[in-house]
PyMOL Python script that loads the backbone (N, CA, C, O; Angstrom):
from pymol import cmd

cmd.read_pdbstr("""\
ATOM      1  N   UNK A   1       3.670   9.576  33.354  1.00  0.00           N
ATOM      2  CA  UNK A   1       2.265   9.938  33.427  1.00  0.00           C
ATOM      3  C   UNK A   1       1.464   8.836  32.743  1.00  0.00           C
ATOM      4  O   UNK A   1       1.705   8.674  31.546  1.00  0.00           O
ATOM      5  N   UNK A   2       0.532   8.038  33.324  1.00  0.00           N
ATOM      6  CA  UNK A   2      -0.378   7.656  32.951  1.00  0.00           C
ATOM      7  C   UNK A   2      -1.123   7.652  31.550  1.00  0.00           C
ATOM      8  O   UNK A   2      -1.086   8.854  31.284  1.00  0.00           O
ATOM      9  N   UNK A   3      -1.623   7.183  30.738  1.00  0.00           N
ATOM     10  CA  UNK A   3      -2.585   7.161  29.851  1.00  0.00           C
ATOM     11  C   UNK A   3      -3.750   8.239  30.098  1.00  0.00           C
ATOM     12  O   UNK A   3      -3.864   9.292  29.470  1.00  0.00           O
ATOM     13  N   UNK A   4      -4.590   7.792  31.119  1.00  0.00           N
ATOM     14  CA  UNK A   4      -5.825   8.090  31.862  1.00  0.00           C
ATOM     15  C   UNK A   4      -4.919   9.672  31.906  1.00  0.00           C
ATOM     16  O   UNK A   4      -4.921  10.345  30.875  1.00  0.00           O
ATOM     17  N   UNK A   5      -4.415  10.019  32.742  1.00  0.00           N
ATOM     18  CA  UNK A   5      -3.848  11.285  33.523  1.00  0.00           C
ATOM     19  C   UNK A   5      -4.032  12.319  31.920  1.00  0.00           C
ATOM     20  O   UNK A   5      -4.757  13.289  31.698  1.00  0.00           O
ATOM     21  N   UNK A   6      -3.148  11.678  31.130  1.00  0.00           N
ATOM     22  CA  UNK A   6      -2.755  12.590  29.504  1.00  0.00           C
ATOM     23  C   UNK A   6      -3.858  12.791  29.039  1.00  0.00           C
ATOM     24  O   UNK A   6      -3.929  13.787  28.319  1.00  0.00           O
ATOM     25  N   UNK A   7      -4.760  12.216  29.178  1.00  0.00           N
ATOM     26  CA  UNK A   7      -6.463  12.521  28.602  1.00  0.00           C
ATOM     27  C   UNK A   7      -7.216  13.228  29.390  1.00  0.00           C
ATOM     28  O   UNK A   7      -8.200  13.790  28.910  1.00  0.00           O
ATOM     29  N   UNK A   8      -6.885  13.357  30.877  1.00  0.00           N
ATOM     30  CA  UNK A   8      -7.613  14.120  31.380  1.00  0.00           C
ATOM     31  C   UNK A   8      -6.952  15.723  32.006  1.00  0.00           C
ATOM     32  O   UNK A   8      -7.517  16.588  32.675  1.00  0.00           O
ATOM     33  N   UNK A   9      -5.575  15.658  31.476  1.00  0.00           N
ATOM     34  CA  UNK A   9      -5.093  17.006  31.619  1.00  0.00           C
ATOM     35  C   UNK A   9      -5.269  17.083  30.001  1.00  0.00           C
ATOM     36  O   UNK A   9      -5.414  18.301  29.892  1.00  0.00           O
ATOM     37  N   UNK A  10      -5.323  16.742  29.112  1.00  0.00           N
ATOM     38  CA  UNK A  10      -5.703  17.314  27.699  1.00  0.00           C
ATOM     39  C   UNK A  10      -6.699  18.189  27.647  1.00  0.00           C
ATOM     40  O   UNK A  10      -6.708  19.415  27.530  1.00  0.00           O
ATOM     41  N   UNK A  11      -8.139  16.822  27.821  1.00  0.00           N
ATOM     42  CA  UNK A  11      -9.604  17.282  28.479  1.00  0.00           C
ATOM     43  C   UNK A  11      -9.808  18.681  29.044  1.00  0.00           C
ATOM     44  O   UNK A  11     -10.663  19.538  28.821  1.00  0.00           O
ATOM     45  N   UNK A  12      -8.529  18.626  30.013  1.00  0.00           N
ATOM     46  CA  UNK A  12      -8.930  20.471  30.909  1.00  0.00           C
ATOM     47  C   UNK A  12      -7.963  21.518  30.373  1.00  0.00           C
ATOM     48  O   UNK A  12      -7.631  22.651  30.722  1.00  0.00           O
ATOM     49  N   UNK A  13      -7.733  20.917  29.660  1.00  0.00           N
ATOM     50  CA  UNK A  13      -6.977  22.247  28.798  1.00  0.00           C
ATOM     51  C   UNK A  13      -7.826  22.517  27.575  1.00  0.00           C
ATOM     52  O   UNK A  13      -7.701  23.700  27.260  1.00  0.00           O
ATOM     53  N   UNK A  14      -8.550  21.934  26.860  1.00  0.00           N
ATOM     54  CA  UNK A  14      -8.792  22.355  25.511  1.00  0.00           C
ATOM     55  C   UNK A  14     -10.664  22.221  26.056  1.00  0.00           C
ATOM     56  O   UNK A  14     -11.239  23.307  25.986  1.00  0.00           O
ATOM     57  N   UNK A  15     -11.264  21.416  26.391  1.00  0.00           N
ATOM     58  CA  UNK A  15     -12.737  21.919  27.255  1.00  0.00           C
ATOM     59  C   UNK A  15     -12.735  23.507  27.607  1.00  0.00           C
ATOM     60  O   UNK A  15     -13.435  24.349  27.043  1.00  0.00           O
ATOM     61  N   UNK A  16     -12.184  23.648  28.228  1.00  0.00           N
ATOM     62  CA  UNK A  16     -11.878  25.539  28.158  1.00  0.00           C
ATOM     63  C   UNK A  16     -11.966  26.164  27.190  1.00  0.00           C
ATOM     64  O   UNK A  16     -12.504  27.271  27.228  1.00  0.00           O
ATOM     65  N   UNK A  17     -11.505  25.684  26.126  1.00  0.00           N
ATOM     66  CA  UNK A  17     -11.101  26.618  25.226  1.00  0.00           C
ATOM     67  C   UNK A  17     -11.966  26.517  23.943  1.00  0.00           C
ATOM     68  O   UNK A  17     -12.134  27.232  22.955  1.00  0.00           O
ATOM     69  N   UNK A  18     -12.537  25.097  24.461  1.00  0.00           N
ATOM     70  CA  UNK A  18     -13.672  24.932  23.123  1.00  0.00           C
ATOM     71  C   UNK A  18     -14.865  26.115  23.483  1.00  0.00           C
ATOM     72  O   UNK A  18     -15.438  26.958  22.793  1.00  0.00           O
ATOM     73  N   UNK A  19     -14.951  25.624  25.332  1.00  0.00           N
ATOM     74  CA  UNK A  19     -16.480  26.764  25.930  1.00  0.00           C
ATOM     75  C   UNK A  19     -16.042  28.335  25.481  1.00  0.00           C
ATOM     76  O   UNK A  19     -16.689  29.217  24.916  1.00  0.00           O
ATOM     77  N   UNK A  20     -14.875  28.295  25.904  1.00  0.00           N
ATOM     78  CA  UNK A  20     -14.903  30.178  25.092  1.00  0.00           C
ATOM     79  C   UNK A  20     -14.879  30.257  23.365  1.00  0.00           C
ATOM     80  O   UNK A  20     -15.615  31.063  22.794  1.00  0.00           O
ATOM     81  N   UNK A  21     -14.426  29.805  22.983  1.00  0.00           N
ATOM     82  CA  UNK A  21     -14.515  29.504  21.659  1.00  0.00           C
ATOM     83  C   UNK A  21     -16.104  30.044  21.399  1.00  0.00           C
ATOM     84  O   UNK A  21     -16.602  31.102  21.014  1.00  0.00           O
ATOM     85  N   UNK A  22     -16.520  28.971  21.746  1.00  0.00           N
ATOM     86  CA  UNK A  22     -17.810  28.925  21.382  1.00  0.00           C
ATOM     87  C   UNK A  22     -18.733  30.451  22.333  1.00  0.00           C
ATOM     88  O   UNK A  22     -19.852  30.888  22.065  1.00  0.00           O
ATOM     89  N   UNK A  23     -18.180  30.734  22.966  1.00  0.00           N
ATOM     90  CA  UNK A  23     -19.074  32.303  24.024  1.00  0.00           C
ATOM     91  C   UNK A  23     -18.389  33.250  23.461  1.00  0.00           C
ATOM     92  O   UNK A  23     -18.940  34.330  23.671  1.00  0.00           O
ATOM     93  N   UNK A  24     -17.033  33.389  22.577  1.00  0.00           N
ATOM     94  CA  UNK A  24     -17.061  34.100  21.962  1.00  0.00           C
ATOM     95  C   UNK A  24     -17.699  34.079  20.330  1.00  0.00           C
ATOM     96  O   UNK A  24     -17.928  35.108  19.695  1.00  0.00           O
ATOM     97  N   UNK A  25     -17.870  33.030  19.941  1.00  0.00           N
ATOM     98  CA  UNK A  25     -18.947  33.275  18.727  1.00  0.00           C
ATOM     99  C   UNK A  25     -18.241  34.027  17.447  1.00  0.00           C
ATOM    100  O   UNK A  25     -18.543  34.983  16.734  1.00  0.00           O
ATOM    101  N   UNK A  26     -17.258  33.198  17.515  1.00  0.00           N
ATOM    102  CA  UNK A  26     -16.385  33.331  15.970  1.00  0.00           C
ATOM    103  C   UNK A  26     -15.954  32.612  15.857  1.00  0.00           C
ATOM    104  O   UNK A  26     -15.160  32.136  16.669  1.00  0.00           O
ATOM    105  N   UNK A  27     -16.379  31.947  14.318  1.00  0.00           N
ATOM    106  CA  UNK A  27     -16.492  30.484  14.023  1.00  0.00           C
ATOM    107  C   UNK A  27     -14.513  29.686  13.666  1.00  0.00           C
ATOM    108  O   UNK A  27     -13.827  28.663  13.641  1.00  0.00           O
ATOM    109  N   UNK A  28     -14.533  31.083  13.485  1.00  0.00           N
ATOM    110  CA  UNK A  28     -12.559  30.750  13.287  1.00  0.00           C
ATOM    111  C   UNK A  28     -12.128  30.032  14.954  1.00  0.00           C
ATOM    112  O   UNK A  28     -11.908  28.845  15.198  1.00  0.00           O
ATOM    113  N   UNK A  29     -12.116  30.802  15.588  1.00  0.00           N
ATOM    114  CA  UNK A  29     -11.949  30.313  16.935  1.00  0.00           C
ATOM    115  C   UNK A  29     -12.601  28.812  17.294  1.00  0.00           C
ATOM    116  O   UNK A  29     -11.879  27.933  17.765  1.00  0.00           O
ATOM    117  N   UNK A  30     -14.148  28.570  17.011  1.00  0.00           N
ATOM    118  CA  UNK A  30     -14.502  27.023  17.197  1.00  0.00           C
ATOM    119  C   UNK A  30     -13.721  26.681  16.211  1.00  0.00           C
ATOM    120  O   UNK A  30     -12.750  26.040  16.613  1.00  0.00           O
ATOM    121  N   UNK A  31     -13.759  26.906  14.688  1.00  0.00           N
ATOM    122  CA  UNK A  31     -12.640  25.500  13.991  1.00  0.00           C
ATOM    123  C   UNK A  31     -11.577  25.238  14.426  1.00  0.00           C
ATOM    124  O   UNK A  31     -11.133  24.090  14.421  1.00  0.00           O
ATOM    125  N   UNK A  32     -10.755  26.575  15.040  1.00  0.00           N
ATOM    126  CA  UNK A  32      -9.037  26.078  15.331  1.00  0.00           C
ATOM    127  C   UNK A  32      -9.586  24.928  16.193  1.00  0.00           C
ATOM    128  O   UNK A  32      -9.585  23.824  15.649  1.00  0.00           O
ATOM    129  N   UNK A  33     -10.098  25.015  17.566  1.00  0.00           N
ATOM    130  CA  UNK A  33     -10.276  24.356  18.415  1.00  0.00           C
ATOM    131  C   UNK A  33     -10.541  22.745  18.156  1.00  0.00           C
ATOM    132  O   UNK A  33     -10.025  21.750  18.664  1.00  0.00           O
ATOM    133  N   UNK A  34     -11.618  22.919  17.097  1.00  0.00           N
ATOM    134  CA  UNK A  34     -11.996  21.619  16.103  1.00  0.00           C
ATOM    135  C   UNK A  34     -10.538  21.074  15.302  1.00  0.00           C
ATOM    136  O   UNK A  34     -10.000  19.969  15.351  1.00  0.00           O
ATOM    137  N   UNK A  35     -10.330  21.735  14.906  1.00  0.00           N
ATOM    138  CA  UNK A  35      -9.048  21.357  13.811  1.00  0.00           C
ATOM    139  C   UNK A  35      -7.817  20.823  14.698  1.00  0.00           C
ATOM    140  O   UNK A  35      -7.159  19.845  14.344  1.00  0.00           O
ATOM    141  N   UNK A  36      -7.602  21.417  15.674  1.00  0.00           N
ATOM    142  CA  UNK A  36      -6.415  21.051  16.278  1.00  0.00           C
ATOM    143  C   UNK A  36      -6.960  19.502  16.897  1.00  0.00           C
ATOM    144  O   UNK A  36      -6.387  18.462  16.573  1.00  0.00           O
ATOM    145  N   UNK A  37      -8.417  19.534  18.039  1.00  0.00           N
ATOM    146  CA  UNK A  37      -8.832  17.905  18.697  1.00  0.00           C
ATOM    147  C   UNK A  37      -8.505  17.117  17.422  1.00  0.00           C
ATOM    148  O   UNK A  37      -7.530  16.367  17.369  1.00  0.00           O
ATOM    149  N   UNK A  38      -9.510  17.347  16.200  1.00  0.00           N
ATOM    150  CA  UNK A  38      -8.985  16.574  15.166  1.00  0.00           C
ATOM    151  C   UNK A  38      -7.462  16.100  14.839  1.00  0.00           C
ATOM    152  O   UNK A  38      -7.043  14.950  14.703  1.00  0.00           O
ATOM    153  N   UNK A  39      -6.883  17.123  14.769  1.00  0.00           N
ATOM    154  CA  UNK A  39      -5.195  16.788  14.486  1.00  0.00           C
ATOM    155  C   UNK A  39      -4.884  15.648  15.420  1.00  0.00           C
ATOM    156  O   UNK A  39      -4.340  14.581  15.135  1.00  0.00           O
ATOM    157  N   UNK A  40      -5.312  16.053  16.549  1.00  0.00           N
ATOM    158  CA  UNK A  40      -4.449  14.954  17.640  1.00  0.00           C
ATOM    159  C   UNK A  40      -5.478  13.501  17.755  1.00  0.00           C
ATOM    160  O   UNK A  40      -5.136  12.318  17.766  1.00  0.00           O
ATOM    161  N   UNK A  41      -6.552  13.986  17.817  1.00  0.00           N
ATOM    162  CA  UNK A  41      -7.030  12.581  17.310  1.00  0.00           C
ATOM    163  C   UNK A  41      -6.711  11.293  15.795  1.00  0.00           C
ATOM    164  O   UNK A  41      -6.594  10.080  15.625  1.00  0.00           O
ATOM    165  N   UNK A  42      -6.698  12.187  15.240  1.00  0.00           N
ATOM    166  CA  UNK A  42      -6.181  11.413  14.169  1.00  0.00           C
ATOM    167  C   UNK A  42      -4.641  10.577  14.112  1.00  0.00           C
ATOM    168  O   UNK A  42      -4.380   9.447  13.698  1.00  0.00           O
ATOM    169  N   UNK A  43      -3.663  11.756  14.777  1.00  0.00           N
ATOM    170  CA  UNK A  43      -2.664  11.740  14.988  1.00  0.00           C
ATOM    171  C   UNK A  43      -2.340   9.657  16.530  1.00  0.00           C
ATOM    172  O   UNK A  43      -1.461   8.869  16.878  1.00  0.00           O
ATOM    173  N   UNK A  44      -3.362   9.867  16.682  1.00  0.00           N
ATOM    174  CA  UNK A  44      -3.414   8.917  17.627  1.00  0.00           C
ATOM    175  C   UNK A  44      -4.297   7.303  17.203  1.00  0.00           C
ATOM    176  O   UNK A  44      -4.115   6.209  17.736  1.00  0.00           O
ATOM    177  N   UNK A  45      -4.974   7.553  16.415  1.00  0.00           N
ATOM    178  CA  UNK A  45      -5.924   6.830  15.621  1.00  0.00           C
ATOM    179  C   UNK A  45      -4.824   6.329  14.511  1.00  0.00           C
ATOM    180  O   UNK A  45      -5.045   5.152  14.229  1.00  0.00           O
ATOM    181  N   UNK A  46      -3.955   6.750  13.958  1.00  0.00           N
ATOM    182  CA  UNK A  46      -3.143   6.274  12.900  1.00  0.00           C
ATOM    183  C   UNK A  46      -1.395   5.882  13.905  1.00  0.00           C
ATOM    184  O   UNK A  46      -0.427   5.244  13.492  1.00  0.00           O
ATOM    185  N   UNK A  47      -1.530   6.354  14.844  1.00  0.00           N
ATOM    186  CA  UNK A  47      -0.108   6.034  15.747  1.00  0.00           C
ATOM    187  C   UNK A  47      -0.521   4.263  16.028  1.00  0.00           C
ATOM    188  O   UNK A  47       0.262   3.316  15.950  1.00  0.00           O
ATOM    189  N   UNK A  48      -2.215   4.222  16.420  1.00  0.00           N
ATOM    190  CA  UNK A  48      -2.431   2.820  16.680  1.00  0.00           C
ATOM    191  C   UNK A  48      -2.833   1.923  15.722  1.00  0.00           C
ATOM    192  O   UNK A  48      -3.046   0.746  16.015  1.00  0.00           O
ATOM    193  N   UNK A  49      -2.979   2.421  14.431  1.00  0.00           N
ATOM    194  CA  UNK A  49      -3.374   1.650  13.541  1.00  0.00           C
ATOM    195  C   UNK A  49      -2.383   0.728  12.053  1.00  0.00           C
ATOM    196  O   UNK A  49      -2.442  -0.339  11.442  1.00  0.00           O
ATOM    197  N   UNK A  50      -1.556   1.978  12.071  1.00  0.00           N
ATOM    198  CA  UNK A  50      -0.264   1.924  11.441  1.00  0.00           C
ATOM    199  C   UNK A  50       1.089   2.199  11.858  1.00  0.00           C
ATOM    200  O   UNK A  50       2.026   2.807  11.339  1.00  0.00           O
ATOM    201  N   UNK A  51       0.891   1.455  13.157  1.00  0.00           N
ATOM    202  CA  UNK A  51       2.445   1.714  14.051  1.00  0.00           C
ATOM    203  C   UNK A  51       3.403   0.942  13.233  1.00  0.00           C
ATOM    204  O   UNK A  51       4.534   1.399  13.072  1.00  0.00           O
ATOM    205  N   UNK A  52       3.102  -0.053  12.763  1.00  0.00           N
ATOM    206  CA  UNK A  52       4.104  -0.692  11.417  1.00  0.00           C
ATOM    207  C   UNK A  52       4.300   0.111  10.388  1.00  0.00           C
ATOM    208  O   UNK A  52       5.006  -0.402   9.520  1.00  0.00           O
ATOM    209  N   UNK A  53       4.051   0.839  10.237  1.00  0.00           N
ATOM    210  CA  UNK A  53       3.610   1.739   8.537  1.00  0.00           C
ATOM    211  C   UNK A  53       4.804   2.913   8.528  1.00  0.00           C
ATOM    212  O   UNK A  53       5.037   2.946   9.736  1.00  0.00           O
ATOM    213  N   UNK A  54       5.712   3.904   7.928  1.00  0.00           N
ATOM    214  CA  UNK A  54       6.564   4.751   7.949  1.00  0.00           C
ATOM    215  C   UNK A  54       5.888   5.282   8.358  1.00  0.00           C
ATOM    216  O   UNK A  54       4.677   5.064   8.314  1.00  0.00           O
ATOM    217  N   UNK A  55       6.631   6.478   9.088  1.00  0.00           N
ATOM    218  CA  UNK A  55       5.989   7.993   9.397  1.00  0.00           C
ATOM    219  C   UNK A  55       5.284   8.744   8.300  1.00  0.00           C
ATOM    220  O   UNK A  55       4.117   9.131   8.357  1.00  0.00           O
ATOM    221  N   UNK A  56       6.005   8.887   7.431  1.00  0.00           N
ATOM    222  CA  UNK A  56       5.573   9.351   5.835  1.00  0.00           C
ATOM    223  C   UNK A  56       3.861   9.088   5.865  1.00  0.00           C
ATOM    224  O   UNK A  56       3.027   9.994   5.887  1.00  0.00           O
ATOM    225  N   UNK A  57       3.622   7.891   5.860  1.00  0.00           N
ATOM    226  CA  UNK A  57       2.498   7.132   5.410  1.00  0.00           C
ATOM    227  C   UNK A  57       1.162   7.746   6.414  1.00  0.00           C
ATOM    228  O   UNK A  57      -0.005   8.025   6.141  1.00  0.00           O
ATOM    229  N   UNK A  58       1.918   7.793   7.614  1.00  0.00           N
ATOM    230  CA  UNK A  58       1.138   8.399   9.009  1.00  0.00           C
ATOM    231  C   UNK A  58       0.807   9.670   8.795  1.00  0.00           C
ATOM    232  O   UNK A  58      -0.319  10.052   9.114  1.00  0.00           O
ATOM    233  N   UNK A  59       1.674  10.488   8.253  1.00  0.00           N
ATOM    234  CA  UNK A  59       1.998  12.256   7.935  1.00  0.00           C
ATOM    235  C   UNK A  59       0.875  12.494   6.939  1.00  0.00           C
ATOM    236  O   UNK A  59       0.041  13.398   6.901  1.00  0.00           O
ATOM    237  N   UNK A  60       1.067  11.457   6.149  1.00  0.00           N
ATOM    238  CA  UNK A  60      -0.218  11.453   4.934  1.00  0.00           C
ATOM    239  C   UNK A  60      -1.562  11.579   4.851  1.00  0.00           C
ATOM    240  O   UNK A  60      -2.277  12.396   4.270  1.00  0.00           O
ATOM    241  N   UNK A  61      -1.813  10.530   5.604  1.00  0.00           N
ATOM    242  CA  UNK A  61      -3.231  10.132   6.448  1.00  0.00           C
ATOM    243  C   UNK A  61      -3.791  11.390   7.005  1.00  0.00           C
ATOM    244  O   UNK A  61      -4.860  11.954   6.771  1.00  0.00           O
ATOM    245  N   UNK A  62      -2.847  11.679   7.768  1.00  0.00           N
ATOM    246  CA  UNK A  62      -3.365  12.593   9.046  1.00  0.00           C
ATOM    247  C   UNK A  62      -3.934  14.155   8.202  1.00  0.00           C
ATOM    248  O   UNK A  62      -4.993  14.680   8.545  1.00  0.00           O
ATOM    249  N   UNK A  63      -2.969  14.806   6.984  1.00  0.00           N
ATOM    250  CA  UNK A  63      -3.160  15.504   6.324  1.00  0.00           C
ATOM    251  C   UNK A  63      -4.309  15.532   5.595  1.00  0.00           C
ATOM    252  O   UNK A  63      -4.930  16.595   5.587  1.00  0.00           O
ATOM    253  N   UNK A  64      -4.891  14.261   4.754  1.00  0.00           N
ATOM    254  CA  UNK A  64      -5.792  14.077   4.013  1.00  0.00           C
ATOM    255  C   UNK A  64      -7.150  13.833   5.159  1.00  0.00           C
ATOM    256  O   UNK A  64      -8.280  14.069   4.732  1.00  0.00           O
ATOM    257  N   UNK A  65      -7.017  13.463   6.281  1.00  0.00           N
ATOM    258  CA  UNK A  65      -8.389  13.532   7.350  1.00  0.00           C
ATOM    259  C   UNK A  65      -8.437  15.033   7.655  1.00  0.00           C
ATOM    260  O   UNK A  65      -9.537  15.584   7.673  1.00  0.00           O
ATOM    261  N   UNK A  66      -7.136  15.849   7.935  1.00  0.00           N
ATOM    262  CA  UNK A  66      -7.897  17.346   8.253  1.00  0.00           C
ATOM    263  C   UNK A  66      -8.178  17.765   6.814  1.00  0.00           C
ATOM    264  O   UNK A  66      -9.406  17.850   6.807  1.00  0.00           O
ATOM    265  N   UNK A  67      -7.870  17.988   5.939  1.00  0.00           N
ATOM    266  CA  UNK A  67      -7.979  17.864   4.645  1.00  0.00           C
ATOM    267  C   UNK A  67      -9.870  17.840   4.425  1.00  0.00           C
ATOM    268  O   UNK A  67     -10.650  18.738   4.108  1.00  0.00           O
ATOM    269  N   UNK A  68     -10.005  16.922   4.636  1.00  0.00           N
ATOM    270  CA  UNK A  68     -11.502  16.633   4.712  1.00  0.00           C
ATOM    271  C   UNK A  68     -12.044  17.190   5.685  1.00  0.00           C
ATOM    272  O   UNK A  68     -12.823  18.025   5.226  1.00  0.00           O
ATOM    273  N   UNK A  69     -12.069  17.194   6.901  1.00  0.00           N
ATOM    274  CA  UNK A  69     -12.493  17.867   7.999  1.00  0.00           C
ATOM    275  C   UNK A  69     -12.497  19.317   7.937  1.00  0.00           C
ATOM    276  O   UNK A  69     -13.431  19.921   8.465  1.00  0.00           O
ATOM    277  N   UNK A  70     -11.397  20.058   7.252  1.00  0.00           N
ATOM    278  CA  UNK A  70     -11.568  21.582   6.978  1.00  0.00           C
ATOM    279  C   UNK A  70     -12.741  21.282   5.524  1.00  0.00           C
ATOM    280  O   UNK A  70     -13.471  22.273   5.558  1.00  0.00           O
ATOM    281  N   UNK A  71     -13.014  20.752   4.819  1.00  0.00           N
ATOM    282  CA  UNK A  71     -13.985  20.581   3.905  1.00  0.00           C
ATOM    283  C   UNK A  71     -15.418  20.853   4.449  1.00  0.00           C
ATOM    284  O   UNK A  71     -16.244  21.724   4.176  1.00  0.00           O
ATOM    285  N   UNK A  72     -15.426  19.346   5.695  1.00  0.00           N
ATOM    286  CA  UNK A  72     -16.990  19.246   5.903  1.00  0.00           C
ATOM    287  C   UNK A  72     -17.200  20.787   6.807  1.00  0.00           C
ATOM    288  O   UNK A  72     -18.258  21.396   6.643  1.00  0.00           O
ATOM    289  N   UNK A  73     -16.217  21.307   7.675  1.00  0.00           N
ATOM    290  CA  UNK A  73     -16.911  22.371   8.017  1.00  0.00           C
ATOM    291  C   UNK A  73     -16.522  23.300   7.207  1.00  0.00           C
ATOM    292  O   UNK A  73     -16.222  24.046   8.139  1.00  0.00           O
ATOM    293  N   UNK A  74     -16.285  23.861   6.376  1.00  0.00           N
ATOM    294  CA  UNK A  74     -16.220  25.037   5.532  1.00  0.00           C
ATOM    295  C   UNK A  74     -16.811  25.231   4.233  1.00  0.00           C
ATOM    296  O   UNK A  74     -16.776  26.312   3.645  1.00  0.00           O
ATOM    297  N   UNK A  75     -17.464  23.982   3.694  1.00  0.00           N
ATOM    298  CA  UNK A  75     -18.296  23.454   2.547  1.00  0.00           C
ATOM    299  C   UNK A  75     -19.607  22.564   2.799  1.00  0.00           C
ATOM    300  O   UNK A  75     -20.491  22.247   2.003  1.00  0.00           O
ATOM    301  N   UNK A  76     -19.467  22.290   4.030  1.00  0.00           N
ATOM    302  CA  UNK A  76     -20.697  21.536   4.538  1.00  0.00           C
ATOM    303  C   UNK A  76     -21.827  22.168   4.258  1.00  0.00           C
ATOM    304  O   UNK A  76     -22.753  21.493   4.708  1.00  0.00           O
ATOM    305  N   UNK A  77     -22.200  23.100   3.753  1.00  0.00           N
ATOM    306  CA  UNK A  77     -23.521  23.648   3.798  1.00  0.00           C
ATOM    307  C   UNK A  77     -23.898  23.905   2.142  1.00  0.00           C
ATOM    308  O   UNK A  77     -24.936  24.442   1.755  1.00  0.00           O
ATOM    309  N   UNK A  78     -22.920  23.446   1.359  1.00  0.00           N
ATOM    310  CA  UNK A  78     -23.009  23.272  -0.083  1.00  0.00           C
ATOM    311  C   UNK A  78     -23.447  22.071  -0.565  1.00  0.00           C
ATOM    312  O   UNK A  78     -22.913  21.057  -0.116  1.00  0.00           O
ATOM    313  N   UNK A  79     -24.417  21.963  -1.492  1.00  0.00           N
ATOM    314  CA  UNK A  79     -24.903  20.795  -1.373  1.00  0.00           C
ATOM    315  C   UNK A  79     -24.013  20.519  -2.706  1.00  0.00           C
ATOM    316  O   UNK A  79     -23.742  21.282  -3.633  1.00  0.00           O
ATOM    317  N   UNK A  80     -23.519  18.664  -2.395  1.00  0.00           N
ATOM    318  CA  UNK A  80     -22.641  17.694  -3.049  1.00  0.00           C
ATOM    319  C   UNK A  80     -21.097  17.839  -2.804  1.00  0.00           C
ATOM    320  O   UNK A  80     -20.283  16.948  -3.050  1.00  0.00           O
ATOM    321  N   UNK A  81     -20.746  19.281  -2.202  1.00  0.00           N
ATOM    322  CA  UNK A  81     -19.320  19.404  -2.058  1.00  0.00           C
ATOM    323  C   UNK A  81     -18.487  18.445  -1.156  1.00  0.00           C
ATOM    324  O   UNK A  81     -17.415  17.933  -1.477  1.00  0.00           O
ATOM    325  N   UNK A  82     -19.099  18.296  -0.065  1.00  0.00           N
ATOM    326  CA  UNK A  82     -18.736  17.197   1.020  1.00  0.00           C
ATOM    327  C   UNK A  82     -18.473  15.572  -0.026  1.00  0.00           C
ATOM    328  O   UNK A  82     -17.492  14.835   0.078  1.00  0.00           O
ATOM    329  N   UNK A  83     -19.185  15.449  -0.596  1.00  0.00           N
ATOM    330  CA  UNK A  83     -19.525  13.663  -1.576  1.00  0.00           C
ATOM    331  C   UNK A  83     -18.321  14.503  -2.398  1.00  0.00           C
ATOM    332  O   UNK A  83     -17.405  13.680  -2.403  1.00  0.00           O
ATOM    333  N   UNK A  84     -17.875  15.601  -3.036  1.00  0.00           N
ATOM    334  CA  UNK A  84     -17.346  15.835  -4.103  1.00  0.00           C
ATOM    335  C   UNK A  84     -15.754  15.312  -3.431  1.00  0.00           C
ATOM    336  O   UNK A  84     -15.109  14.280  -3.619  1.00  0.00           O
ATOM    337  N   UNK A  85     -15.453  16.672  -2.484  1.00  0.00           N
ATOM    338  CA  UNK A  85     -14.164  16.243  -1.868  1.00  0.00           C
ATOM    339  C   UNK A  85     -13.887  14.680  -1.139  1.00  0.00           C
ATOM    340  O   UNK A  85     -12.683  14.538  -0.924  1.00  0.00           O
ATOM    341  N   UNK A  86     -14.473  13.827  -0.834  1.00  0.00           N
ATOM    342  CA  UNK A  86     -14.564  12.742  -0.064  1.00  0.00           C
ATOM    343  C   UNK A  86     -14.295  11.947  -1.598  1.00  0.00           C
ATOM    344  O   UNK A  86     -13.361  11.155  -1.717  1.00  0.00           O
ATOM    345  N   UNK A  87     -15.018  12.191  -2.483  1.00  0.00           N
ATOM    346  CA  UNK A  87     -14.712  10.955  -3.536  1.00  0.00           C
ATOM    347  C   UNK A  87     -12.910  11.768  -4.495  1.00  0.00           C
ATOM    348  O   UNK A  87     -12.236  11.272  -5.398  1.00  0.00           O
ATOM    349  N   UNK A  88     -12.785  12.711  -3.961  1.00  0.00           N
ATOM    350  CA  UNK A  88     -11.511  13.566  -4.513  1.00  0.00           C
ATOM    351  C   UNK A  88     -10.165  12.879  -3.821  1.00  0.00           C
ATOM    352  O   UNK A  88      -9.080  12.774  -4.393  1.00  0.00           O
ATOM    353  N   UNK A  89     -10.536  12.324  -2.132  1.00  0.00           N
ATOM    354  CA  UNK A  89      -9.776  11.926  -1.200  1.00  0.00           C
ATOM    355  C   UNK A  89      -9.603  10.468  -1.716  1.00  0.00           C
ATOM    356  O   UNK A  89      -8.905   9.671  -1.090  1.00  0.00           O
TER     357      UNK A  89
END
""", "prot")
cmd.dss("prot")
cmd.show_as("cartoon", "prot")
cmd.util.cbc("prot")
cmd.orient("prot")
């Protein structure tokens, strides 16, 4: 399979699921949805950035970006917590 193809059967699998997510209107449901694109984005962003680097190092990364990402949306509306955890990271 293609590059192109894996992004666009991804695309129609999780586009679905973000629109109900979101029409059902429970914010747990949009974060998984968020949390998981995140996972695999990151997961792909550090596959190309540190393909030299151990897995370990990759495993790390990827943890400490959702790490933060469950922050900005679950503390985002606190003011300094976002600057707090980011300078914690």
């Amino acid at each position: 399979m293609s590059n192109l193809a894996a992004r666009l059967l991804t695309a129609a699998v999780l586009v679905p699921l973000l629109v109900a997510a979101i029409l059902w209107q429970n914010p747990i449901g949009v974060w998984l949805v968020v949390f998981v694109a995140t996972f695999f984005g990151l997961r792909e962003f550090y596959n190309m950035t540190l393909a030299k680097e151990p897995a370990s190092e990759r495993a790390f990364a990827i943890a400490v970006g959702l790490a933060f990402a469950a922050s900005v949306y679950w503390l985002g509306d606190r003011e300094m917590a976002v600057v707090a955890v980011l300078a914690g990271i």
